[in-house]
Every structure is written in structure tokens, then in C-alpha cells.
C-alpha positions in Angstrom: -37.8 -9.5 -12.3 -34.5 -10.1 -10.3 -34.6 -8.4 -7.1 -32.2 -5.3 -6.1 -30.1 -7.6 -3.9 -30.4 -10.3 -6.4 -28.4 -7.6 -9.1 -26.3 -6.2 -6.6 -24.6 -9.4 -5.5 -24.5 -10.5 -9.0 -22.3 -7.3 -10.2 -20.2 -6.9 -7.2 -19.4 -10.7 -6.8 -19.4 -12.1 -10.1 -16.9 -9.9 -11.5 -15.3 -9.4 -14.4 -18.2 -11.3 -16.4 -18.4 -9.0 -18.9 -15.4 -8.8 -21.4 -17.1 -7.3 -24.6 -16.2 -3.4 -23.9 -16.2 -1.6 -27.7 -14.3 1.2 -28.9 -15.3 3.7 -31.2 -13.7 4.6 -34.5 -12.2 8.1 -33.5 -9.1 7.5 -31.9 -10.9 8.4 -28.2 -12.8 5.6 -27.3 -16.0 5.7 -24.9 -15.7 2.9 -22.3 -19.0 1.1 -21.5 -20.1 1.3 -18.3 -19.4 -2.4 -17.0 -19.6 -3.5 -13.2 -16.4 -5.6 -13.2 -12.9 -4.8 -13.9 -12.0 -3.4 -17.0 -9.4 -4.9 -19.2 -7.2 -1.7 -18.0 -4.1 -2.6 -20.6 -6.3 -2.9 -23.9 -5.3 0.9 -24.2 -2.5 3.1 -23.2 -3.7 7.0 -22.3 -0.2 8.7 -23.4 -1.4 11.4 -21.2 -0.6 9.4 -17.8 2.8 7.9 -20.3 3.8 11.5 -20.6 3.2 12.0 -16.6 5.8 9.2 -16.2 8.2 11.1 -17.9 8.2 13.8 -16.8 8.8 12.3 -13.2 11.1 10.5 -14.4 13.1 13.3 -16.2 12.6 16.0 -12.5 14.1 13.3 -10.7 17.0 11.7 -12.7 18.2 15.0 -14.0 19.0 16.4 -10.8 21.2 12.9 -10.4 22.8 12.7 -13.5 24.1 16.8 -13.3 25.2 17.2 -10.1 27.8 14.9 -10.0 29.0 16.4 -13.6 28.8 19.6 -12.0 30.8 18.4 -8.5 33.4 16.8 -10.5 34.0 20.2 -12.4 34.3 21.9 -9.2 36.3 19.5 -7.7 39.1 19.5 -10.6 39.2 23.3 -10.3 39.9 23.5 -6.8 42.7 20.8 -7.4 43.8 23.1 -9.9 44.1 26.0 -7.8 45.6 24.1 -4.8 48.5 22.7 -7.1 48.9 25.8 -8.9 49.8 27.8 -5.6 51.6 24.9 -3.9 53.7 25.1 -7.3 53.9 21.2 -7.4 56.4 21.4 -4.1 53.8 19.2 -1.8 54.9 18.1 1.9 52.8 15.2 3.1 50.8 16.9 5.7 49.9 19.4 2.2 48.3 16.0 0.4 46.3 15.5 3.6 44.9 18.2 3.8 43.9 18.2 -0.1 42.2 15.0 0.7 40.6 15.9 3.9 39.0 18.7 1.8 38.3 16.9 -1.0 36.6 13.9 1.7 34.6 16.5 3.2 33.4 18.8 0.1 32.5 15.1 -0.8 30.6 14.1 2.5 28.7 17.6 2.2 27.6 16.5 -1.0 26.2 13.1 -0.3 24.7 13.6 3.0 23.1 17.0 2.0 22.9 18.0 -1.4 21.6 14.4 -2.8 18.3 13.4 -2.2 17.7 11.3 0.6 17.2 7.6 0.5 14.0 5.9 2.6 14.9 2.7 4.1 13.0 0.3 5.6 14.4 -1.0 8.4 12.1 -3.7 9.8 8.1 -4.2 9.3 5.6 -5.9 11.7 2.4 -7.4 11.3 -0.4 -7.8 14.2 -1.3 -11.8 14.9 -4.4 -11.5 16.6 -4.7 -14.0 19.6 -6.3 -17.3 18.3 -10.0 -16.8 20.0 -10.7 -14.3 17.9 -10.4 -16.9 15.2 -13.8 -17.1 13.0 -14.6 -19.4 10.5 -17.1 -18.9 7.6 -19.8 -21.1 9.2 -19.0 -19.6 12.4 -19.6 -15.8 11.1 -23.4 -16.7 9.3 -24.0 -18.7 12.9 -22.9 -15.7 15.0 -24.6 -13.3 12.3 -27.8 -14.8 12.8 -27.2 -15.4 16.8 -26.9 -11.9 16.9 -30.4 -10.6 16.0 -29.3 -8.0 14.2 -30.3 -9.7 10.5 -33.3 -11.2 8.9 -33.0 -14.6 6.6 -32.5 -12.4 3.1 -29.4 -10.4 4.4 -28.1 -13.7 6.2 -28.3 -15.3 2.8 -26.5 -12.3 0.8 -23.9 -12.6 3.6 -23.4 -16.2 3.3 -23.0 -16.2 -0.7 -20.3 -12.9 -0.6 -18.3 -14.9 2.0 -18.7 -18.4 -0.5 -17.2 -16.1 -3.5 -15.0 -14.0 -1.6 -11.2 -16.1 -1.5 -11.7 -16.0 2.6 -10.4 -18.8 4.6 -12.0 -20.1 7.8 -9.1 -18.7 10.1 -9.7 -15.4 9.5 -9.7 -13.0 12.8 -13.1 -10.9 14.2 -13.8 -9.0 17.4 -16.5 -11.6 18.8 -18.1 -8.4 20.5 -19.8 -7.1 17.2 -21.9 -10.2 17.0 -23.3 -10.1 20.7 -27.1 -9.2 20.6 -26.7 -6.0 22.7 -23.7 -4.5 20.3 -23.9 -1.5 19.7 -21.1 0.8 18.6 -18.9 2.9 21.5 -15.4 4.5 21.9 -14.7 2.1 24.3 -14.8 -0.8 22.5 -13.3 0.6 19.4 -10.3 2.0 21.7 -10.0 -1.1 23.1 -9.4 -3.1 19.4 -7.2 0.0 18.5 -5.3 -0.9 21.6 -4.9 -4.3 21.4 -4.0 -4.1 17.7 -1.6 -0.7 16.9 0.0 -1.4 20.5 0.5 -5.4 19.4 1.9 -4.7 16.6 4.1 -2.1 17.6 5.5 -4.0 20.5 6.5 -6.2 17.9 8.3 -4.2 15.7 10.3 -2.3 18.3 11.1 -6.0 19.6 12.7 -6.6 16.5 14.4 -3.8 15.5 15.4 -2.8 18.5 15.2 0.6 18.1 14.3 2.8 21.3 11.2 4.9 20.9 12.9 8.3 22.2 14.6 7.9 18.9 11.6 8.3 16.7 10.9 11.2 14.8 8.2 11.0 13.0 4.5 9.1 13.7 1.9 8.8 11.1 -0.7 6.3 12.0 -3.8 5.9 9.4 -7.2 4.5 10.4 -10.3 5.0 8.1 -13.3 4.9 10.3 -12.1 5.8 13.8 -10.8 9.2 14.6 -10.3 9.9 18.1 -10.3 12.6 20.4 -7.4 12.5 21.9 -5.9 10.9 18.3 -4.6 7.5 17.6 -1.3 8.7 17.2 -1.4 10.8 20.9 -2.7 6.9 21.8 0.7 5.7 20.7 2.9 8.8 22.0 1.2 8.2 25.1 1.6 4.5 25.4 6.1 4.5 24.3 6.5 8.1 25.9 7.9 9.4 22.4 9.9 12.2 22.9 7.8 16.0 23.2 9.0 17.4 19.5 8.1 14.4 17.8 6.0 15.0 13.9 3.1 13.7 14.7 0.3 12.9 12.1 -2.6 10.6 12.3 -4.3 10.1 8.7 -8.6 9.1 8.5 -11.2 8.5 5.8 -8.5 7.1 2.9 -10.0 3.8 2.8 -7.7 1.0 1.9 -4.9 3.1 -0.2 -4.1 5.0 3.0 -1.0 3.0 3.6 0.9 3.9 0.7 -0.4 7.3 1.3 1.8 7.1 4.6 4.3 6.1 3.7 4.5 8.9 1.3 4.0 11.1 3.8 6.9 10.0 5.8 9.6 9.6 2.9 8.9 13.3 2.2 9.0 14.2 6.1 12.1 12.4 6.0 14.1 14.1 3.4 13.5 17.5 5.4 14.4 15.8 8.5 18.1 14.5 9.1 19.2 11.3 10.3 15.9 10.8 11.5 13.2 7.3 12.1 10.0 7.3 11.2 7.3 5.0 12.9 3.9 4.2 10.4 1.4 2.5 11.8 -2.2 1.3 9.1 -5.1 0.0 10.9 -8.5 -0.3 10.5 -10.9 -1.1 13.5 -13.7 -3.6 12.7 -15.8 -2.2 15.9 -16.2 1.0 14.8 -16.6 0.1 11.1 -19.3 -2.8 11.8 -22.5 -2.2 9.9 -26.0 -4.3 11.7 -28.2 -2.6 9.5 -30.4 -4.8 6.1 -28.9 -2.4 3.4 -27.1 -5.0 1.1 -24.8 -2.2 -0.3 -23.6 -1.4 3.0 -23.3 -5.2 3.7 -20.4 -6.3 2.2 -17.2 -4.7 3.8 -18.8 -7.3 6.9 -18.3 -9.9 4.6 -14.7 -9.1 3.6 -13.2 -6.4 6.0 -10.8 -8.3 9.1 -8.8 -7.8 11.8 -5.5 -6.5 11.3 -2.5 -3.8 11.2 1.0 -3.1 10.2 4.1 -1.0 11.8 6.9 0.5 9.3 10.2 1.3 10.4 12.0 3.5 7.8 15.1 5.9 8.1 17.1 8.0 5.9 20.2 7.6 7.6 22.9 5.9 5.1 24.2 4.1 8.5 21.2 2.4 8.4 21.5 0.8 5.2 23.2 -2.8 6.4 20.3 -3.4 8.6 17.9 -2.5 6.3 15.8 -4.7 4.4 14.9 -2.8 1.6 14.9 0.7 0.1 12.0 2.8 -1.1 12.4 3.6 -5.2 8.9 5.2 -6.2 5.9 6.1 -4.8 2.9 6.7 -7.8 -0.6 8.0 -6.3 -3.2 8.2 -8.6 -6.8 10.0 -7.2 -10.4 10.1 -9.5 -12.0 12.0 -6.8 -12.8 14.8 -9.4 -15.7 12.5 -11.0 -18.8 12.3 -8.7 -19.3 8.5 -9.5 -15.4 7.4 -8.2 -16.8 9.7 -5.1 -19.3 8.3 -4.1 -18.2 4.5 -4.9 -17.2 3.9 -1.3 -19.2 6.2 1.0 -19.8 6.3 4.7 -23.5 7.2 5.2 -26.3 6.3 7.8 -28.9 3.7 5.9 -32.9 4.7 6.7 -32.7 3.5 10.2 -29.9 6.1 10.9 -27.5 2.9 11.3 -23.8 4.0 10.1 -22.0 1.9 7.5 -19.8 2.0 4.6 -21.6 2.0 1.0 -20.1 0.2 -2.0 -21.5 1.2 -5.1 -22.1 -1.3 -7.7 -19.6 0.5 -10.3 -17.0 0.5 -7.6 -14.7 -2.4 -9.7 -15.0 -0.8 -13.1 -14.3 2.7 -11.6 -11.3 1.2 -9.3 -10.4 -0.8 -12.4 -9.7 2.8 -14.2 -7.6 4.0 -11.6 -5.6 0.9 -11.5 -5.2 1.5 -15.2 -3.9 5.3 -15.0 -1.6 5.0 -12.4 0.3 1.6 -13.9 0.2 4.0 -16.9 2.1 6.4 -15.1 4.4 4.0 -13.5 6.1 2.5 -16.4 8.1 4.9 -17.6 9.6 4.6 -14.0 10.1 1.2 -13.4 10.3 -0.7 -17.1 13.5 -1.8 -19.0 14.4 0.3 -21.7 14.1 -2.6 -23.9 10.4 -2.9 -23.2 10.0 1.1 -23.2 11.6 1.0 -26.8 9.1 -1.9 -28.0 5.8 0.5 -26.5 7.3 3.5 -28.9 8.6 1.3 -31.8 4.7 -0.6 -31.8 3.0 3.2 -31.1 5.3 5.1 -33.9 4.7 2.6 -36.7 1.2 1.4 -35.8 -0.3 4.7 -34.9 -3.9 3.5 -36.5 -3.9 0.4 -33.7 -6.6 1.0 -30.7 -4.1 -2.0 -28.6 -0.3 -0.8 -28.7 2.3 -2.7 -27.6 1.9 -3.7 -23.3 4.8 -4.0 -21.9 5.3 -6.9 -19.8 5.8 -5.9 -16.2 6.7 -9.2 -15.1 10.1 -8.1 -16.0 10.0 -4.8 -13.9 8.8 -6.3 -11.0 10.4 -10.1 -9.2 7.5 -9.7 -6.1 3.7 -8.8 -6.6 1.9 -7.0 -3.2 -1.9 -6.7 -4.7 -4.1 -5.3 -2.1 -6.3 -8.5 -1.1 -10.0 -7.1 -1.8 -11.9 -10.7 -2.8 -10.8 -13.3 -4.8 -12.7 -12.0 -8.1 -10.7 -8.9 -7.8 -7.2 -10.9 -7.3 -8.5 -13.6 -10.6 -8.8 -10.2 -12.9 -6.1 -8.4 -12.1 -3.6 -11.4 -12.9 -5.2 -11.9 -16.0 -5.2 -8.4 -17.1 -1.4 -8.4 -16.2 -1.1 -12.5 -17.2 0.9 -13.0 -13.7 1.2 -16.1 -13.3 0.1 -18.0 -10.0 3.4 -17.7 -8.6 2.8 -14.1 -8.7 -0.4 -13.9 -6.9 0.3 -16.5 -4.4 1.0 -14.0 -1.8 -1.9 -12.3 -2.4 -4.5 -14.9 -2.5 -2.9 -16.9 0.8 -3.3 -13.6 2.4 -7.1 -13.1 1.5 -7.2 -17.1 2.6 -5.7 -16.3 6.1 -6.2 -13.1 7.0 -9.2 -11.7 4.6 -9.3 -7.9 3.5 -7.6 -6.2 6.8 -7.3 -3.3 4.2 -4.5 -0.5 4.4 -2.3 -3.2 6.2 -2.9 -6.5 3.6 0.2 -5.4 1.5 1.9 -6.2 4.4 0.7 -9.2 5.0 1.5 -10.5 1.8 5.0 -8.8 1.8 5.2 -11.1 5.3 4.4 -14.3 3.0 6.8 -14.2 0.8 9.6 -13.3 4.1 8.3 -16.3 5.7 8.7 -18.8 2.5 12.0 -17.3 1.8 11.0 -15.6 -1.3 13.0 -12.9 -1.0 16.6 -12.1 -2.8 18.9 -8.8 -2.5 18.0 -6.5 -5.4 14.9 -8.0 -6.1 12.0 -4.9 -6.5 8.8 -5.5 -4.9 5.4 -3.9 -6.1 2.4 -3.2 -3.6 -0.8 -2.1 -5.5 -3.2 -0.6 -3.3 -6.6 1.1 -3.8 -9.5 2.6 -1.8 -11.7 5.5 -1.4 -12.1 8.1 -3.3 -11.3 6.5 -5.7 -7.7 6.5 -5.4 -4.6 4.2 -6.5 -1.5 4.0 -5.1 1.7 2.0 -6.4 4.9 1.8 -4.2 8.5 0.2 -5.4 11.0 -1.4 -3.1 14.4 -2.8 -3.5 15.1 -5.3 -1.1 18.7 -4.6 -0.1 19.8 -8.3 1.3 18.4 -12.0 1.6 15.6 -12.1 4.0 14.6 -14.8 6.2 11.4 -15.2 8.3 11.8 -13.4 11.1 11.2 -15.1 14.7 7.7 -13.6 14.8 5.6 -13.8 11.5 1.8 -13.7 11.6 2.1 -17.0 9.3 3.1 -19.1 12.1 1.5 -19.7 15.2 3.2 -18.6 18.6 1.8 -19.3 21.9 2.8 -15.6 23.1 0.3 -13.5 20.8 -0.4 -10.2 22.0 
């Protein structure tokens, strides 16, 4: 009989093994329960197509009538204006018909359209290179440490051989010291070191000056301070005393895009305004030194890491900016009890606090994936792949597999949140990206490992650094976490970027 850890690390590492899910013959099909990803484009739920729509439709008809509607009223107030200057116009009379006509238009643009959410510039935190910790060098420390016996040492040492991770990934050395126990000190310390780094950096580069800020959102999973981590940063840059602060805990992985949601709706209330996001996660205070193997893992694959955001929605702003936000899709399961309890923070028997992954967490993360990139299409496809999905739906209506469309030709840049390299393998095949298209992703679990809400960024960093990017290509990050929830975000990237002077993918003797 094979032991519980002996199944566990079989289903959560070997993923994506199983490949013979079966469909019943009534046109709603039962999934079997699998613990991998499931193929989430053998089936298309029109109910998550129809969702697309329908934000597609809210927003773009708003877009399409006002400016029918402005142009009426514009051509009936030249009307009247050249009916009661009876054609006898001075040139100080055409002036002012322009000047009126200029600002009717400016009132328009700046505040009767929707808002547009720049980025400006983006950091991400290089942690300083004694923090550096191979895989050997984690199982030695691990065992150094006391806090394992020889089974759990093992389990550890097999995740981390299947897992994509490099040897120059970053850890706190302090969670392996025999004595380590978890404390606010040491976790404010890492929080510190990291949001402060990499906010040093970003103001460094865009050179923006804090009392300018408007809005803070900082998101950290595990630790959730008294004062908060966003007071930390107000505190720290002396932001100014009616600034909209927020600080955003317990989203797992997703909570970045989740952010950044929350700011580009903060900033279309807010004129002419910066916002300042900030996604974290603090290894200190998320280390687990208990023996429970599903509580084990997110040691093996969680790292060091954050990102700062800079984004705007001043129109000003746009020749600096390096891209523009298009759509935000946020997809959340936490109505089924399984997707809610897939990722849990709990204490194990010995009252030791870690994070549980349940062994259905893939499949369950895999349906999410698969609803939201339903959802998503109808936003971001070209009309000539839109028009194959209905022509293949309307004439084939007795097919379980309709026409996919190919998102390749949506998207130029793939951000896939960098989990393990199982996870990275079956979501390229399920979307047949080709290894161009995941190499950000997979160098960034090399490097850096999972640093969670932040790994988008990383990879985003990547493809800065090798010169990937060109104006108007759209970007896709993919992020998932907790809850279970999956969150899609679109950018346009507005101009040619080069690697900036300060990229985590290069060395620099000056790390913070």
C-alpha cells in the first residue's frame, strides 16, 4: 500500500498524468475528479462566452455613442452660432467658436470618457546575493535546522527535483536556524528590506516624488500588521496625510491583479492622480517547520520577492508610459467548499501554522483557469477567430469540442504565474504556446522560484531585459491563488522598451 505522502507527492508533483477525462452523452458533461490540470479548452461553457459579452457590449457601447451623440451636439451649436451671427463672422467671432468648440471638447475627453490606467514604470526587488540558496543548499540547511525528520527531508528534496527551481533562487537564511521560530520582528524586518527595496527602486526610476501619490495598495497574504504594511510605507516616504490607503491580505497568489484592479477603479474616481501598488509575500512569517506533507510544499516552491507599480490616469502621462491597462477579468470559485479549502492556512496537530495544499488544488485551479479564459475571449480575440467559434458552434451544435480559438493571435507576450514547472508544461500544451511563449515564465521559476503575487512581474521584467518588447504589442498575465480564484490582466505596451539600468536579471553590486 503506497503511503499518504507517497500519494500526495505523486498527485501534486506529477501532474497532468492523467489525460482520459470522459464526457457523458447529454450535452452537460460530468468532469472526473482528476488531481492534475484539466484539458480546460476541450469544452467551451457559453455561460462564461455570454459573460464576455456582455462586458464587452457595457463597455464599448458607452464608446461608440457618445461620440455620435457629441458630434450631434456639436453640429447644433454650430448651427445656432452661425444662424445668429447670420454668416457676417469677424475673426475674433471664429475664435471664439473654436475656443468653445476646443473646450466643450476638452470637457469631454478628460471627464466624460472613461479614464485610461497607465503604467508608468514597474520595479522588481533583487534580493542581496547572501541570501542566495541553492537546492542542495536548502535540504542541507533543512536538515541542519532540526526542525525535520529523514521522511519529510526526502518529500522536500523530490518537490524541489520536479519543481522548474534553479539553484539561485533567494531565502531568508533566518528560517533555517535551529532556534527559528516565527515573530513580528523578523517578518517586519523581510517586509522592510523587501517593499522598501523595491520601492526605492521604482521611485529611482521614475522619478516621481512620493507627495505626489495618491493612492497605496500594498497586498501581502500571510502577514498583516498592526500598524499595516501600507502605514509601514506611508511612514517610511512621508506620503502626503489624505492619501487612499489600502493594504490587501489572505488572496494568495492572484492578489496582484486583484490590486491592480483596485487601483484602476480608484483611479477613474480620482483625477490626474498616481497610484503606488506594492505585492509581496514574506517567507518568515509564511514558513512552515512542522512534518505535515500537505503543508510542506509552499517551502519547497514559495521565494523571496516583490513588485512596485506605478500607474496614472493622467493623459500627460502617456509618453512616459510604458504600457496601458485594456482588461482586467477576475474569476472566483469560492462558492464550492473544495476550491475553498484547496489552499488553507490552518495549524497542523502540533499547533504549528502553515499553509495546506489540497491534493485537488490543480484540477480545481485548472477550472478556474478554464472559466475566466472563457470569459476573456470575447474581449481580447480577433473577430476572425470569434466568427470561426460561432460558425463551428452554429453548424456543429452536436460536437462536445467546438472550435478553440487560438489565442496566440490575441496575445504577442505570455505572463503565467510561475507555480512549478508541471504547472507551466500543461498550461502551454493546453494553449499549444510554443517555448518562445513560456520562456519568460519558466526562466523566472529557474531564477527566482514561485515569489507569488509578484512572479508576473518578474517575467514581464524578462522579456524588458531581452528586448522583447515592441509598441502595441498586448501582454497577458495569468495569475491564480486562493480561494480559488483566477485573474487575467491585458496590457498594451505603448513604446519600445529597453532594459532598464536596474533589472533583477542582472547582477549589480548596489542591491538593496
Amino acid at each position: 500500500m503506497p503511503t499518504k505522502m507517497e500519494n500526495f507527492s505523486t498527485n501534486i508533483i506529477n501532474i497532468g498524468v492523467q489525460k482520459d477525462g470522459s464526457y457523458s452523452d447529454s450535452p452537460n458533461f460530468s468532469v472526473k475528479v482528476q488531481r492534475g490540470l484539466p484539458n480546460f479548452l476541450t469544452s467551451v461553457n457559453l455561460q462564461y462566452v455570454k459573460l464576455g459579452y456582455h462586458i464587452l457590449i457595457s463597455h464599448g457601447l458607452y464608446i461608440v455613442i457618445a461620440p455620435f451623440l457629441a458630434l450631434i451636439g456639436f453640429a447644433q451649436l454650430g448651427k445656432l452660432v452661425w444662424d445668429d451671427f447670420d454668416l457676417h463672422l469677424d475673426f475674433s467671432s471664429v475664435l471664439l467658436i473654436l475656443g468653445l468648440l476646443c473646450l466643450i471638447a476638452y470637457i469631454y475627453v478628460d471627464f466624460l470618457l472613461p479614464r485610461p490606467t497607465y503604467l508608468v514604470d514597474f520595479a522588481c526587488y533583487s534580493p542581496p546575493k547572501e541570501l542566495k540558496v541553492s537546492k542542495q543548499d536548502f535540504i542541507n540547511l533543512a536538515r541542519k535546522s532540526g526542525k525535520y525528520d529523514e521522511k519529510t527531508i526526502e518529500f522536500q528534496a523530490k518537490a524541489l527535483k520536479h519543481s522548474g527551481i534553479g539553484d539561485e533562487t533567494y531565502l531568508p537564511k533566518t528560517i533555517f536556524q535551529p532556534g527559528f521560530e516565527k515573530s513580528l520582528k523578523e517578518s517586519r524586518e523581510e517586509a522592510s528590506m523587501v517593499i522598501f527595496g523595491v520601492v526605492d527602486n521604482l521611485l529611482a526610476s521614475s522619478k516621481i516624488n512620493p507627495k505626489d501619490i495618491s493612492i497605496l495598495i500594498v497586498n501581502c497574504s500571510a502577514l498583516n500588521t498592526t500598524p499595516s504594511l501600507s502605514a509601514m510605507v506611508i511612514n517610511r516616504y512621508k506620503l502626503k496625510n489624505n492619501v487612499q490607503s489600502f493594504n490587501l491580505g489572505g488572496m494568495g497568489c492572484g492578489a496582484g491583479t486583484v490590486a491592480i484592479d483596485l487601483a484602476r477603479d480608484l483611479l477613474r474616481n480620482y483625477g490626474r492622480s498616481y497610484a503606488l501598488v506594492v505585492s509581496t509575500e514574506i517567507i518568515c512569517h509564511s514558513w512552515y517547520t512542522g512534518k505535515d506533507v500537505d503543508m510542506l510544499l509552499p517551502n519547497c516552491f514559495l521565494r523571496m520577492g516583490g513588485a512596485a507599480m506605478l500607474l496614472t490616469n493622467r493623459r500627460i502621462d502617456r509618453w512616459r508610459a510604458k504600457y496601458e491597462l485594456k482588461q482586467i477579468v477576475r474569476t472566483h470559485k469560492g462558492t464550492d467548499n473544495r476550491s475553498f479549502k484547496s489552499v488553507y492556512l490552518k495549524e497542523d496537530s502540533e499547533g504549528k501554522l502553515g499553509f495546506s495544499v489540497s491534493k485537488d488544488v490543480l484540477e480545481l485551479g485548472g477550472q478556474a483557469v478554464k472559466t475566466n479564459i472563457t470569459t476573456l475571449g470575447p474581449l481580447v480575440l480577433p473577430f476572425s477567430e470569434q466568427l470561426k467559434f460561432f460558425a463551428t458552434l452554429l453548424l456543429n451544435n452536436n460536437s462536445s469540442t467546438p472550435y478553440i480559438p487560438n489565442y496566440k493571435k490575441a496575445f504577442n507576450h505570455f505572463c503565467i504565474l510561475a507555480m512549478n514547472k508541471r504547472v507551466l508544461d500543461e498550461f502551454g500544451n493546453n494553449l499549444e504556446l510554443t517555448n518562445e511563449h513560456m520562456e519568460a515564465s519558466r526562466k523566472t521559476l529557474e531564477k527566482f522560484g514561485n515569489t507569488s503575487c509578484s512572479s508576473v512581474w518578474y517575467e514581464l521584467a524578462y522579456l524588458e531585459a531581452n528586448n522583447k518588447i515592441k509598441r502595441g504589442d498586448r501582454i497577458w498575465q495569468i495569475t491564480f491563488g486562493s480561494g480559488i480564484k483566477c485573474n487575467s490582466a491585458v496590457w498594451r505596451a505603448l513604446r519600445d522598451t529597453a532594459c532598464p539600468k536596474k533589472s533583477p536579471w542582472f547582477e549589480y553590486e548596489d542591491s538593496i
